[in-house]
C-alpha positions as CSV (number, residue, x, y, z in Angstrom):
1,X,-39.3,-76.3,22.3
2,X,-41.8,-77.2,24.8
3,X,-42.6,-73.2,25.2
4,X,-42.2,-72.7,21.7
5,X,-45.5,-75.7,21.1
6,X,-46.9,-74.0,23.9
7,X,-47.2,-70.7,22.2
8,X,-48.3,-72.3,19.0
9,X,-51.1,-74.1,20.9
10,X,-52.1,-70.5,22.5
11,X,-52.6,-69.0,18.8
12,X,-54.9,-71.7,17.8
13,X,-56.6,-71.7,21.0
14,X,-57.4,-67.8,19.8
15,X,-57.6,-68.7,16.2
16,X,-60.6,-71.2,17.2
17,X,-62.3,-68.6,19.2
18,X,-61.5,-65.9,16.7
19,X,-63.0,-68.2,13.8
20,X,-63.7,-65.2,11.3
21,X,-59.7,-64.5,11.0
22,X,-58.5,-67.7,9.6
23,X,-61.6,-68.4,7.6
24,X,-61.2,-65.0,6.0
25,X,-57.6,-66.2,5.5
26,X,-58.5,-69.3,3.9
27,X,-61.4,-68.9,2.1
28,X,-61.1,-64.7,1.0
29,X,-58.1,-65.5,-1.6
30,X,-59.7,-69.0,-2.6
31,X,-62.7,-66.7,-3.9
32,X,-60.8,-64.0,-5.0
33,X,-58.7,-66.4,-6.7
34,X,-62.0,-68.5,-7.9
35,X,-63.1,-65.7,-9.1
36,X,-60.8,-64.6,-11.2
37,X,-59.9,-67.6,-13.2
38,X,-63.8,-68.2,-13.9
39,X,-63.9,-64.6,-15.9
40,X,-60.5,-64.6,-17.4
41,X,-61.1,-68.4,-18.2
42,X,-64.1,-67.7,-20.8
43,X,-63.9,-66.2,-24.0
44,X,-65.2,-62.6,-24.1
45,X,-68.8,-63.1,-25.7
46,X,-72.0,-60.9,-26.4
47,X,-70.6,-57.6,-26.5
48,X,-73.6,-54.9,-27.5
49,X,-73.4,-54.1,-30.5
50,X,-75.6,-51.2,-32.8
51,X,-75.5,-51.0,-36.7
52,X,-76.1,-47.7,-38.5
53,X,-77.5,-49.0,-42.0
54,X,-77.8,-46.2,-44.4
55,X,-77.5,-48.3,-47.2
56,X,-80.1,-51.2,-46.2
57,X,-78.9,-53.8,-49.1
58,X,-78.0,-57.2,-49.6
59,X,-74.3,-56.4,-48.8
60,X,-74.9,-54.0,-45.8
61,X,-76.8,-57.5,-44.2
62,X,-74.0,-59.7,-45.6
63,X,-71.5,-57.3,-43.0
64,X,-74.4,-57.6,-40.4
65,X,-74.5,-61.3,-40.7
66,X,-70.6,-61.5,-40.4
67,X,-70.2,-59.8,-37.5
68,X,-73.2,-61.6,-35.8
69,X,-71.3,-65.2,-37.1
70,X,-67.9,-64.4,-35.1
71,X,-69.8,-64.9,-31.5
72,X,-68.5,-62.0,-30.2
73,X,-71.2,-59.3,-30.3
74,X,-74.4,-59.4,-29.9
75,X,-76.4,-57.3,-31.9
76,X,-79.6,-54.9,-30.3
77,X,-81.0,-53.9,-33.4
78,X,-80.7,-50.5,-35.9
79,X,-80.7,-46.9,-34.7
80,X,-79.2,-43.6,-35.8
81,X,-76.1,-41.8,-34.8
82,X,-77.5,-40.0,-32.5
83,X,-78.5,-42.9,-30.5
84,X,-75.3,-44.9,-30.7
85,X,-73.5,-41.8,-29.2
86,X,-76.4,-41.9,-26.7
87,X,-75.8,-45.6,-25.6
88,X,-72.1,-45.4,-25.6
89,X,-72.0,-42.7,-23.3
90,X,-74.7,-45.0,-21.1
91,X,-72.8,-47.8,-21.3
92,X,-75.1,-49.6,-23.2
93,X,-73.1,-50.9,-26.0
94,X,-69.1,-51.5,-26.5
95,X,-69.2,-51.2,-30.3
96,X,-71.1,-49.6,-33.6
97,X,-70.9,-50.2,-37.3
98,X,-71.9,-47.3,-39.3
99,X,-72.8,-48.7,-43.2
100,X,-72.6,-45.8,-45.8
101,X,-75.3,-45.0,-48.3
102,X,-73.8,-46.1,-51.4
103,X,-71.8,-49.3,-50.1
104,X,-73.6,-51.7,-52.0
105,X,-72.5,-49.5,-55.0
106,X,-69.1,-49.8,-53.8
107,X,-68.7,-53.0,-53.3
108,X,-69.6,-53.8,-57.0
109,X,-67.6,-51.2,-58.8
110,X,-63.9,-51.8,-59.3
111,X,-63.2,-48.1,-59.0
112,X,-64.3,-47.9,-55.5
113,X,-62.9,-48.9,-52.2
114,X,-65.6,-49.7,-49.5
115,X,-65.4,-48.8,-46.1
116,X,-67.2,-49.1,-43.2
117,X,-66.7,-46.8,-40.2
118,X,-66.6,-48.6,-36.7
119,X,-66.9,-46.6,-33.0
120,X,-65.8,-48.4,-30.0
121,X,-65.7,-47.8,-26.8
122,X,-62.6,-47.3,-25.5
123,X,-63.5,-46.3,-21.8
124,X,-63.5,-50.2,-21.2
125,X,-60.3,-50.9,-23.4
126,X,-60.3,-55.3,-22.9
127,X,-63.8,-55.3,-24.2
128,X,-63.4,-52.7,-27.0
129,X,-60.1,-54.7,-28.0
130,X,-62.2,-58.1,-28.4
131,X,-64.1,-56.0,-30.3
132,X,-61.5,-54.7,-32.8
133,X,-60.3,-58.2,-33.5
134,X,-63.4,-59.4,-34.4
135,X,-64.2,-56.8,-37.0
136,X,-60.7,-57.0,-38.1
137,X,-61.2,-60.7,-39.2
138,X,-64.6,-59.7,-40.4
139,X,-63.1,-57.2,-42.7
140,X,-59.9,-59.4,-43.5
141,X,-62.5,-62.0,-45.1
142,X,-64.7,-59.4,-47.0
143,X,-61.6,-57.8,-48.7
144,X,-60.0,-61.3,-49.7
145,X,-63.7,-62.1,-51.4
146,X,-63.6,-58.8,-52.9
147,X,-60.3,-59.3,-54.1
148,X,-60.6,-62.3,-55.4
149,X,-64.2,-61.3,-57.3
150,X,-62.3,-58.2,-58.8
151,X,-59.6,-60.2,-60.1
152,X,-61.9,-63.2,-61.4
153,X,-59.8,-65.7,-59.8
154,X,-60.6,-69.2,-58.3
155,X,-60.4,-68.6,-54.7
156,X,-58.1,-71.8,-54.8
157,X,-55.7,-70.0,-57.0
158,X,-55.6,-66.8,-54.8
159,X,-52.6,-66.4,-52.4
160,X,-50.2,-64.6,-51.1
161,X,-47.8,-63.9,-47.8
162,X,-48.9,-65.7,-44.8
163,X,-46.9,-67.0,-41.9
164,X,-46.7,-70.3,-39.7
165,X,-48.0,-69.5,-35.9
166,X,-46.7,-71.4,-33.2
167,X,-47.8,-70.8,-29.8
168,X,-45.8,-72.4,-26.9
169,X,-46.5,-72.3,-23.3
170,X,-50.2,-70.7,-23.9
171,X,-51.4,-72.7,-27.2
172,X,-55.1,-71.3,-27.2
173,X,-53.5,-67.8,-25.6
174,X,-55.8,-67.5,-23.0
175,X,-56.2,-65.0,-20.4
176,X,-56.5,-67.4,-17.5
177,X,-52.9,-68.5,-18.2
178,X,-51.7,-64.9,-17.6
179,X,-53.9,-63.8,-14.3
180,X,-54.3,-67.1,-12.7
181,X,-51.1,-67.5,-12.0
182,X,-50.2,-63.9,-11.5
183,X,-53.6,-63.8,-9.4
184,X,-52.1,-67.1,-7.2
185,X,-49.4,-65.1,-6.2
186,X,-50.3,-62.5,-4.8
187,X,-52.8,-63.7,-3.1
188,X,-50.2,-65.9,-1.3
189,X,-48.3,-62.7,-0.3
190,X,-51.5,-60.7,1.3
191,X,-52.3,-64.1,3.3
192,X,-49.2,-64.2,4.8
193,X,-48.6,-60.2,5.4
194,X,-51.8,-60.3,6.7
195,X,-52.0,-62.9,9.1
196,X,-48.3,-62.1,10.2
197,X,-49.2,-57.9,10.7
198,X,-52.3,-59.7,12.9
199,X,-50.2,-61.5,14.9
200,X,-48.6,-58.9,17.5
201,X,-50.7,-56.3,16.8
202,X,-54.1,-58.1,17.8
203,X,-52.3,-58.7,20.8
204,X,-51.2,-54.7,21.7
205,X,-55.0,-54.1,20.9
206,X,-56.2,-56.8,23.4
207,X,-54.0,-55.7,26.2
208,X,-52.4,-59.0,26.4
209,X,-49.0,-58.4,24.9
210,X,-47.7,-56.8,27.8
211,X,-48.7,-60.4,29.7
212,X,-46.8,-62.2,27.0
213,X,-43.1,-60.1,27.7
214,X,-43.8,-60.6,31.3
215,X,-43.9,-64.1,31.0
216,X,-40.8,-66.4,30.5
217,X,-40.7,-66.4,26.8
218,X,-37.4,-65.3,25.3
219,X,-38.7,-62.6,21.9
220,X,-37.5,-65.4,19.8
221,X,-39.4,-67.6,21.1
222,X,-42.3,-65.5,20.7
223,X,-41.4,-64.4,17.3
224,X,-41.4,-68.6,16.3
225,X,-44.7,-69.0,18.3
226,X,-46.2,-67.1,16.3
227,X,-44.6,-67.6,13.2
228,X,-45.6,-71.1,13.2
229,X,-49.8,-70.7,13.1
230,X,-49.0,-68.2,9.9
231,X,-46.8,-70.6,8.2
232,X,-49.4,-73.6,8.7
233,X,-52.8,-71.6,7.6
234,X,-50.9,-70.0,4.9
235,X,-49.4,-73.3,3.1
236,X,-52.9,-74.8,3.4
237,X,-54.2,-71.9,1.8
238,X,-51.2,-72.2,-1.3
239,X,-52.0,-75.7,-1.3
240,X,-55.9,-75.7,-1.5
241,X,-54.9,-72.8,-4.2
242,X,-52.8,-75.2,-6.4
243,X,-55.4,-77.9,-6.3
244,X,-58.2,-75.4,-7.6
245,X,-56.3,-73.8,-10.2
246,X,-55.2,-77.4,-11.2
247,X,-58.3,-79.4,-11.3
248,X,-60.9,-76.9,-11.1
249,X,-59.7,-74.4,-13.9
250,X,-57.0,-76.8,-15.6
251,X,-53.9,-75.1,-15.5
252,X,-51.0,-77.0,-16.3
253,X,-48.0,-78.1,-14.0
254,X,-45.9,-78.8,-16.4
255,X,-42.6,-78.5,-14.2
256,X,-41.9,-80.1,-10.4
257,X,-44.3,-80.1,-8.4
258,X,-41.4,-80.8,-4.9
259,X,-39.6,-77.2,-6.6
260,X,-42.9,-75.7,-6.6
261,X,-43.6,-76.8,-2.8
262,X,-40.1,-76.0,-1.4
263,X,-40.1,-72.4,-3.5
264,X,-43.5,-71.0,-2.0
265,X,-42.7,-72.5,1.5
266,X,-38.8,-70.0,1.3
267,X,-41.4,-67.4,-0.4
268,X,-43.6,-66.9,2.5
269,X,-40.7,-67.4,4.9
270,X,-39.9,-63.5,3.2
271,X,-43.3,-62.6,3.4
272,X,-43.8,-63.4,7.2
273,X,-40.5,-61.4,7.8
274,X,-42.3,-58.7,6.2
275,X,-45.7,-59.0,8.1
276,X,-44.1,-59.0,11.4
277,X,-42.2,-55.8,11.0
278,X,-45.5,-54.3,10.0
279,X,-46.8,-56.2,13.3
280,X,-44.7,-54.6,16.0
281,X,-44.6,-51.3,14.3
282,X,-48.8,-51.2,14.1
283,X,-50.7,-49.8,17.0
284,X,-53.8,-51.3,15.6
285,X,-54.6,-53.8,13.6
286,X,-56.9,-51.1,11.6
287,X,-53.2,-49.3,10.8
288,X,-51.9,-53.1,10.4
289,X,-54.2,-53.6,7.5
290,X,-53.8,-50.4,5.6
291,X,-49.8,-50.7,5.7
292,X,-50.5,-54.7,4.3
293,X,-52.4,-52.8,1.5
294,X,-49.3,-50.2,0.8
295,X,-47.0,-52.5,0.5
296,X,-48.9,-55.7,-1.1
297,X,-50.4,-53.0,-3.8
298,X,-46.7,-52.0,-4.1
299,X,-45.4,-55.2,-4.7
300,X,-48.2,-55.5,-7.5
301,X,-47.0,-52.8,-9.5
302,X,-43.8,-54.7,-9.9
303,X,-44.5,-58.4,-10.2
304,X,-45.7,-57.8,-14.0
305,X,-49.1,-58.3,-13.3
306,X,-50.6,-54.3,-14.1
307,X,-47.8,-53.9,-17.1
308,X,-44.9,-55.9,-18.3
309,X,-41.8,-54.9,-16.2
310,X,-39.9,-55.5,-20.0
311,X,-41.8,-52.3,-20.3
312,X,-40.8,-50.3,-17.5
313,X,-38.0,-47.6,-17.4
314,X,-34.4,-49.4,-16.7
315,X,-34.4,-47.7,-13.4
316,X,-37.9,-49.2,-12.5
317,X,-36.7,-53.1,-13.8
318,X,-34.0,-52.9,-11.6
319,X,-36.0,-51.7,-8.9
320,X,-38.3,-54.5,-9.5
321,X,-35.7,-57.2,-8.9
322,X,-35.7,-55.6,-5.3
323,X,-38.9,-57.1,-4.9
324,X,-39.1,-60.5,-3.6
325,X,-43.1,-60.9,-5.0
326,X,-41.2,-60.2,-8.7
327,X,-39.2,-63.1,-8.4
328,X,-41.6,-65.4,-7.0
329,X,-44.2,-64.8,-9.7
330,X,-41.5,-65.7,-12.2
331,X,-40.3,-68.8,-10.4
332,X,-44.5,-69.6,-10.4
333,X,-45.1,-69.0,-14.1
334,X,-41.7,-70.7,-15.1
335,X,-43.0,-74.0,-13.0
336,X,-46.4,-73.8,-14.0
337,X,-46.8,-73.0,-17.9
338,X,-43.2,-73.5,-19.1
339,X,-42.3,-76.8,-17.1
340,X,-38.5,-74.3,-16.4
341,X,-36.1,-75.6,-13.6
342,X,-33.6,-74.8,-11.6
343,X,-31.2,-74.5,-14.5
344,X,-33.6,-71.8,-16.1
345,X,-34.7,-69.7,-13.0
346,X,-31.8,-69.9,-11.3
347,X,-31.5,-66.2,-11.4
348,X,-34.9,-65.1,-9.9
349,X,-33.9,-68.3,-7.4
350,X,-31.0,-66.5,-6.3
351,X,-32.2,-63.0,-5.9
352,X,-35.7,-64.3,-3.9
353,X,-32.6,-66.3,-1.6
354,X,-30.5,-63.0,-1.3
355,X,-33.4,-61.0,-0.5
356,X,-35.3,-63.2,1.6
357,X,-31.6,-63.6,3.8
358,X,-31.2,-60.2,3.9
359,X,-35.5,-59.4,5.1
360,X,-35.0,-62.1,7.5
361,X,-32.3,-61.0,8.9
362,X,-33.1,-57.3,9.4
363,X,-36.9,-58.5,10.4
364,X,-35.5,-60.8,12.9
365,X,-33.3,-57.8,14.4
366,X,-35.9,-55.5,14.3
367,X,-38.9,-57.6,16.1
368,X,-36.5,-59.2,18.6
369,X,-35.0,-55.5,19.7
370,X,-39.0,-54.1,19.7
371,X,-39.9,-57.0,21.7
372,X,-37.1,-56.4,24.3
């Protein structure tokens, strides 16, 4: 134990020198994370909008002053086709009404069924979504007038099919409840690959690790030496994480908190397995880095944050449950949103146990055996 402490001392020793590494550590995924949950946690606002008014009546302004009223566009004024194709291919707008000629004439004739043609841009596909809402409830509320005026109906008297909504988990279904969380957890996992890939690997490209093996340290030893600094920095960094996302941007913990902590701690256990593999295998800690970002970026694509796994190929969802990041981004939302316990998650608990036994193990092996 006594060489073990020693070690542990030596890494912050270097940490404290090398300042840049754990402050990078620390404070790279608190602003990746803050920034994150600051766009995702306002409502999409002021998209540029054009209007193409060929008609230029009262009811072509009523539509202008509809959209306008939702909050969601911001309108730059009147132009022609051609410039609307001009400024969506610029960029300069996400969205376009084009008003016919004779829609006043429509609107008051029972004959006739206005329409209005909208172009959106679909290159940036969130936005232009938002978009499509909006001028969906906008048109939703001028048919139901319209309806209701053709008919010569109280608007009292007019109804017909509608459906009770009830949102659990997610009342106000906001974005931040989605990526937060999802953007929590992965951060976790490149902090902890990260600073384990450093941990040998700094050392081969220092010319030091060959003073290390000569010394009187068994490789487990070593391996725990340095598994110990990683483990600290990293909870510290999950923990200062879990107070922001908490207090800062107000996401709920609706389930326990002592699951939570003992979950994450097992998680990057797996994680550090991972990094030191990487570590030993790395010549550089250039090559260290870009390994981190093959496997953290394929993790990504099967934690559910890019596209629902529910909505992968069968082959692909099993795949994903080979993934320990998968589980633990489960096990995270679970805790966080739906207040779930062990009772509920006990299948993504089991498979993040099985795999992290079996990446452990095999780690372990592997960067004892390099080592000797």
């Amino acid at each position: 134990m006594s060489r073990i402490l020693a070690l542990t001392r030596k890494e912050f020793i270097h940490l404290r020198n090398d300042w840049w590494l754990p402050a990078f550590m620390l404070l790279g995924g608190l602003m990746e994370l803050v920034m994150v949950a600051w766009v995702t946690s306002r409502p999409i606002t002021n998209l540029p909008i054009l209007v193409v008014d060929y008609d230029r009546s009262a009811a072509s302004r009523e539509v202008v002053t509809a959209l306008e009223n939702t909050g969601t566009f911001d309108l730059r004024g009147y132009a022609d086709e051609t410039a609307v194709k001009d400024a969506i291919v610029r960029g300069d707008i996400n969205a376009a009404v084009v008003i016919p000629p004779d829609f006043s004439e429509q609107m008051v004739n029972p004959q006739d069924r206005p329409q209005l043609a909208v172009i959106l841009n679909g290159a940036e596909s969130i936005p232009a979504t938002e978009a499509l809402r909006s001028v969906q409830g906008v048109a939703y509320n001028l048919n139901t007038a319209l309806v209701v005026e053709r008919l010569h109906l109280p608007p009292e008297q007019f109804a017909g099919f509608d459906f009770s909504l009830r949102v659990w988990f997610n009342e106000a279904l906001k974005d931040a409840f989605y990526t937060v969380p999802a953007e929590f957890g992965l951060m976790l996992e490149f902090v902890v690959l990260l600073f384990a890939a450093l941990a040998f690997t700094r050392e081969r490209e220092l010319g030091t690790l060959e003073q290390l093996l000569v010394m009187p340290f068994s490789s487990l030893e070593l391996i725990l030496g340095k598994a110990i600094p990683v483990l600290a920095i990293a909870y510290s960094d999950f923990l200062l994480m879990l107070i922001l996302i908490r207090y800062v941007f107000h996401l709920p913990l609706r389930g326990s908190l002592a699951l939570l902590l003992v979950v994450a701690f097992g998680y990057m256990l797996v994680e550090l397995g991972k990094g030191m593999v990487i570590s030993v295998v790395s010549h550089t800690q250039h090559q260290a880095f870009l390994l981190v970002m093959l496997v953290g970026m394929t993790d990504f694509m099967f934690t559910g944050y890019a596209a629902p796994v529910e909505g992968m190929p069968v082959a692909l969802q099993w795949l994903a449950n080979l993934v320990p990041a998968h589980h633990w981004l489960t096990i995270l939302r679970g805790v966080l949103l739906k207040g779930a316990g062990i009772s509920v998650l006990w299948p993504n608990l089991l498979g993040l146990l099985v795999l992290g036994i079996i990446i452990l193990t095999f780690s372990l092996r592997f960067v004892r055996r390099a080592l000797d």
